[in-house]
TIRO-2110 file (N, C-alpha, C; in Angstrom, 1 decimal):
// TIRO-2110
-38.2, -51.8, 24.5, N, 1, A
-36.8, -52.1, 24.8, CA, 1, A
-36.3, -53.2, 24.0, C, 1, A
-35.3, -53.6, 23.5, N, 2, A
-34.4, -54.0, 22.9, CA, 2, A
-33.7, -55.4, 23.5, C, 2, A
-34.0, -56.5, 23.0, N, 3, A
-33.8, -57.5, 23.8, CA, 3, A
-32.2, -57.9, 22.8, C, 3, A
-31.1, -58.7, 23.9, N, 4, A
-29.9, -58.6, 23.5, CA, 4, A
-30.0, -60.1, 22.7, C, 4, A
-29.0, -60.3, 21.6, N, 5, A
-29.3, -61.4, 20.9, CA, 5, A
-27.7, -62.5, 21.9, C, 5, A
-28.5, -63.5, 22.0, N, 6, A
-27.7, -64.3, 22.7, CA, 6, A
-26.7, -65.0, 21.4, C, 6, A
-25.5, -65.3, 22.5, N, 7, A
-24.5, -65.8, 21.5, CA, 7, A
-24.3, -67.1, 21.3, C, 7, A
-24.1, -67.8, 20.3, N, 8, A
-24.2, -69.3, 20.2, CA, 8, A
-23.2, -70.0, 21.2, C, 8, A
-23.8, -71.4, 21.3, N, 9, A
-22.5, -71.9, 22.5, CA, 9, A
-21.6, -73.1, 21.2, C, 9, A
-20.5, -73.2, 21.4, N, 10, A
-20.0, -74.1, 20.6, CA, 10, A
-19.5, -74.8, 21.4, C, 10, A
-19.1, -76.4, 20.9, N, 11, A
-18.1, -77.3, 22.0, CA, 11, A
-16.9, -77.2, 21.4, C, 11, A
-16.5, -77.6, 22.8, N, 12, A
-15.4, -77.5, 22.9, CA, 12, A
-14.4, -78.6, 22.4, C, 12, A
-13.5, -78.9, 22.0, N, 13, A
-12.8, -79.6, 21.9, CA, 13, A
-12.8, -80.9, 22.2, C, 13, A
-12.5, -80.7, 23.5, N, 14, A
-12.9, -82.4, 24.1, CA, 14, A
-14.0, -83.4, 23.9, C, 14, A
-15.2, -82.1, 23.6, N, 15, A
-16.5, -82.4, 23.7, CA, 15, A
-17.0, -82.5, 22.4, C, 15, A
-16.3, -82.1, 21.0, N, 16, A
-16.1, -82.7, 19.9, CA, 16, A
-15.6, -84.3, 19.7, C, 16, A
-14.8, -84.5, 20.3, N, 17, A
-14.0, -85.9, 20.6, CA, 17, A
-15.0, -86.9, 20.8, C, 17, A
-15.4, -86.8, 22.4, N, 18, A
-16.5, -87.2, 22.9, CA, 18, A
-17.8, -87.8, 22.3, C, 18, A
-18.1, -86.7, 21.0, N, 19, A
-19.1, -86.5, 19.9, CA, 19, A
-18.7, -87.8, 19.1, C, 19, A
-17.8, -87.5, 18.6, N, 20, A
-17.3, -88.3, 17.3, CA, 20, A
-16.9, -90.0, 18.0, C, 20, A
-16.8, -90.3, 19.6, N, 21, A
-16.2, -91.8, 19.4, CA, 21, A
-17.1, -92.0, 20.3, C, 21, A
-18.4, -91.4, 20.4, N, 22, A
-19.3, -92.1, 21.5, CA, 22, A
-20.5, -93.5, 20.3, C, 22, A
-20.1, -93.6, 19.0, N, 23, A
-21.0, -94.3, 18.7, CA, 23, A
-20.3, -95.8, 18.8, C, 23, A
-21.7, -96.6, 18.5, N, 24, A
-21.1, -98.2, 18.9, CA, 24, A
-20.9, -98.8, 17.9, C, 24, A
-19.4, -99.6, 18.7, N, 25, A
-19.1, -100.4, 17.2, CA, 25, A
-19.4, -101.5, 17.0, C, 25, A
-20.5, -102.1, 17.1, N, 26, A
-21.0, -103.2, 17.0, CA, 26, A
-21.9, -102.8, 15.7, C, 26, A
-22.1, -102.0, 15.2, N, 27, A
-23.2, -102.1, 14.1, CA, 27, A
-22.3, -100.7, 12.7, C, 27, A
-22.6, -101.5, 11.7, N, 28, A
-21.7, -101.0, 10.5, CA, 28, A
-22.2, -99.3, 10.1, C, 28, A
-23.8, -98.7, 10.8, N, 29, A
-23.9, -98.1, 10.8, CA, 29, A
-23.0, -96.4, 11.4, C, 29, A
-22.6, -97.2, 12.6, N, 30, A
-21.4, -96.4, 13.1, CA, 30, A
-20.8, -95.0, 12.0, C, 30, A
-19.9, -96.0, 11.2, N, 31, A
-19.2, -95.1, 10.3, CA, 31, A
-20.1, -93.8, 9.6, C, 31, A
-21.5, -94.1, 9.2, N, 32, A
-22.4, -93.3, 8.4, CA, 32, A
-22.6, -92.3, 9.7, C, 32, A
-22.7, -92.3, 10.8, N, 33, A
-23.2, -91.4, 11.7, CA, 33, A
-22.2, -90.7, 12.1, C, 33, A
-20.9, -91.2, 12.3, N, 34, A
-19.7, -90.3, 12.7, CA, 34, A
-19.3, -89.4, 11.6, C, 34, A
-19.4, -90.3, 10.3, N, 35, A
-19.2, -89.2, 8.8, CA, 35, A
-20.3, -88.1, 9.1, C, 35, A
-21.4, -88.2, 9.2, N, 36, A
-22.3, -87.3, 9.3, CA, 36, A
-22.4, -86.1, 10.5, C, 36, A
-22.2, -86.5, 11.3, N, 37, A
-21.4, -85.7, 12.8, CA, 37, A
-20.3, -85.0, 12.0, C, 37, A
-18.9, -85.5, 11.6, N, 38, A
-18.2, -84.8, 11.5, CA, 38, A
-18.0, -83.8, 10.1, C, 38, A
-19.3, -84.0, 9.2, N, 39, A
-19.6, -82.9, 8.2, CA, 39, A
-20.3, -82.0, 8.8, C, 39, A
-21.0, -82.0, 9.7, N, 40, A
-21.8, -81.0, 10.4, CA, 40, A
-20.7, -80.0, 11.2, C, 40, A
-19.8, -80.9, 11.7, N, 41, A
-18.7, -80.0, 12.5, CA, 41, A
-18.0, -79.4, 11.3, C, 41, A
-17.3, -79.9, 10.5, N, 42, A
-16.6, -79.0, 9.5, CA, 42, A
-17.2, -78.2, 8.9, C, 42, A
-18.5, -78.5, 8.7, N, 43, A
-18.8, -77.2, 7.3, CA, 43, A
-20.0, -76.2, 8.1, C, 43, A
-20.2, -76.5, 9.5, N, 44, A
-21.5, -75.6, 10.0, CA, 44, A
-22.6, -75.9, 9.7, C, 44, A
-23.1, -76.9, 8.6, N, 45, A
-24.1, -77.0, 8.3, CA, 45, A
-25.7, -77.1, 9.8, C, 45, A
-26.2, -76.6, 9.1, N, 46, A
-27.3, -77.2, 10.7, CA, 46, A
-27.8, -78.5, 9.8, C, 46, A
-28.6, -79.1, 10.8, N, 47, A
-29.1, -80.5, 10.9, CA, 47, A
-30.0, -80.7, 9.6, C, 47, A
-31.0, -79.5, 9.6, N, 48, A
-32.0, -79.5, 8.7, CA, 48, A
-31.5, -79.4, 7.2, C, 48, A
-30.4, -78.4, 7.3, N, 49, A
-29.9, -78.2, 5.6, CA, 49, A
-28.7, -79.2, 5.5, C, 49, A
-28.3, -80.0, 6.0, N, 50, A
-28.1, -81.6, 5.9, CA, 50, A
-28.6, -82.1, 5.3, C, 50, A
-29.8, -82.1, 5.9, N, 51, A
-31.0, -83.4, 5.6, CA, 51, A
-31.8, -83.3, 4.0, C, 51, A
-31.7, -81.6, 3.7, N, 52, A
-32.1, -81.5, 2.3, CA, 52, A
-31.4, -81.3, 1.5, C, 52, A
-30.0, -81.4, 1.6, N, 53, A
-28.6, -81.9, 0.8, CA, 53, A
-28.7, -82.9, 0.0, C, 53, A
-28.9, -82.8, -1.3, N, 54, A
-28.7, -83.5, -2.7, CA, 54, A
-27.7, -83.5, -3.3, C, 54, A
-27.5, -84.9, -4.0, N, 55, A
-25.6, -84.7, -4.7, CA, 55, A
-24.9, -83.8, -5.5, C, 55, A
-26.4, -83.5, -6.3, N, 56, A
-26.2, -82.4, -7.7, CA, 56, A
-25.5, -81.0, -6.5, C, 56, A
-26.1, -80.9, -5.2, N, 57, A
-25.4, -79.8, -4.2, CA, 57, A
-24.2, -79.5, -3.8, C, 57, A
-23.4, -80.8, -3.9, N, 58, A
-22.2, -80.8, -3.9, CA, 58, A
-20.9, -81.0, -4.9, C, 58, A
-20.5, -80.1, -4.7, N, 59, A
-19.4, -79.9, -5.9, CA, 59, A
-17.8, -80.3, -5.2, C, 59, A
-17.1, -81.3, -5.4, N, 60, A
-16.1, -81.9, -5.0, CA, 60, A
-14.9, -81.1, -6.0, C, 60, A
-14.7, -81.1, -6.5, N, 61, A
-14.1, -80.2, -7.4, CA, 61, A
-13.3, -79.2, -6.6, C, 61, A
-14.5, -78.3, -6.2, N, 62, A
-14.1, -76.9, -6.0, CA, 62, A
-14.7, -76.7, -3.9, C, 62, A
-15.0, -77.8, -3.4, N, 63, A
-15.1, -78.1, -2.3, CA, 63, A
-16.4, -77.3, -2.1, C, 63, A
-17.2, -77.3, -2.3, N, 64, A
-18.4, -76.0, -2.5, CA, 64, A
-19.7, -77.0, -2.1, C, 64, A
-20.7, -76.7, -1.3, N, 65, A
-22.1, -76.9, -0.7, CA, 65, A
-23.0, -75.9, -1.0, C, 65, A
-23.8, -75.8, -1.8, N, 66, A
-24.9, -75.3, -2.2, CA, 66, A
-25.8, -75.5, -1.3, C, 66, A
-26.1, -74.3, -0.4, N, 67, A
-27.4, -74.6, 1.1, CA, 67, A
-28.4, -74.0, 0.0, C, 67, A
-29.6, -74.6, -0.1, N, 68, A
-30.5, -73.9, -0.5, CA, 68, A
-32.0, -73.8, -0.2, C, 68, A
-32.7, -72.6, 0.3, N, 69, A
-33.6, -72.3, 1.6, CA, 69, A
-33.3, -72.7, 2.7, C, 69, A
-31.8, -72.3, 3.2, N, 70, A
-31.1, -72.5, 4.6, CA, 70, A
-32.0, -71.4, 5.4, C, 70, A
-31.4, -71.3, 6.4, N, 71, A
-31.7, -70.3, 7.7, CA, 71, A
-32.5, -69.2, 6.9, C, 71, A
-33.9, -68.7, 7.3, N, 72, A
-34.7, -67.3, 6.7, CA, 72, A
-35.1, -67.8, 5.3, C, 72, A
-34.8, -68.9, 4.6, N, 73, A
-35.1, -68.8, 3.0, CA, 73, A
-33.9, -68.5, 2.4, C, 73, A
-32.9, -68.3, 2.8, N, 74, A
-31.7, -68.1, 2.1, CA, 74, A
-30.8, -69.0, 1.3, C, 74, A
-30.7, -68.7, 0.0, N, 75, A
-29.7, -69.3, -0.5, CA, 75, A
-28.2, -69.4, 0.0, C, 75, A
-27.6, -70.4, 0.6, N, 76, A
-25.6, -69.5, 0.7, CA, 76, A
-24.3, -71.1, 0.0, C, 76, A
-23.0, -71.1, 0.6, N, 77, A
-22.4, -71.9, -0.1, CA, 77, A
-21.7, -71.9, 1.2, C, 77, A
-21.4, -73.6, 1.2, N, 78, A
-20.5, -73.6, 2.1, CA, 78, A
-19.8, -74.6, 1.7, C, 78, A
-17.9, -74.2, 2.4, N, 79, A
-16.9, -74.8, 1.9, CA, 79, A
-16.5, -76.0, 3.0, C, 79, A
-16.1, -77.2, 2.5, N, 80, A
-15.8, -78.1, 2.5, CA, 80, A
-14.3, -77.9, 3.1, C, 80, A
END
């Protein structure tokens, strides 16, 4: 039998918000974590192909992310 593939949960709105002004401002690191949160929310990236994100990967130019051995081994591009 055939097991059903569950569907991703995303937040919601408020709970984006929440996301982005829960860090503290007492320390200058702040800004680097909420940039980083809020690249993750715009471009989908997951956490992992973040983390192996190189500059040569990014193309400002043409708004383009080069994921490479993302999800399965996969090459893909994601837009900015």
């Amino acid at each position: 039998m055939k097991r059903s593939k569950k569907l991703p949960v995303f937040l919601s709105g408020d709970e984006k918000n929440q996301l982005l002004y829960v860090f503290n401002t007492q320390y200058i690191c702040r800004h680097r974590n909420r940039t980083l949160c809020l690249f993750l929310l715009k471009t989908g990236l997951r956490i992992s192909e973040a983390i192996e994100l190189k500059w040569q990967h990014i193309n400002l130019m043409t708004g383009q992310v080069i994921v490479h051995q993302g999800k399965g081994g996969k090459d893909r591009i994601v837009y900015i």
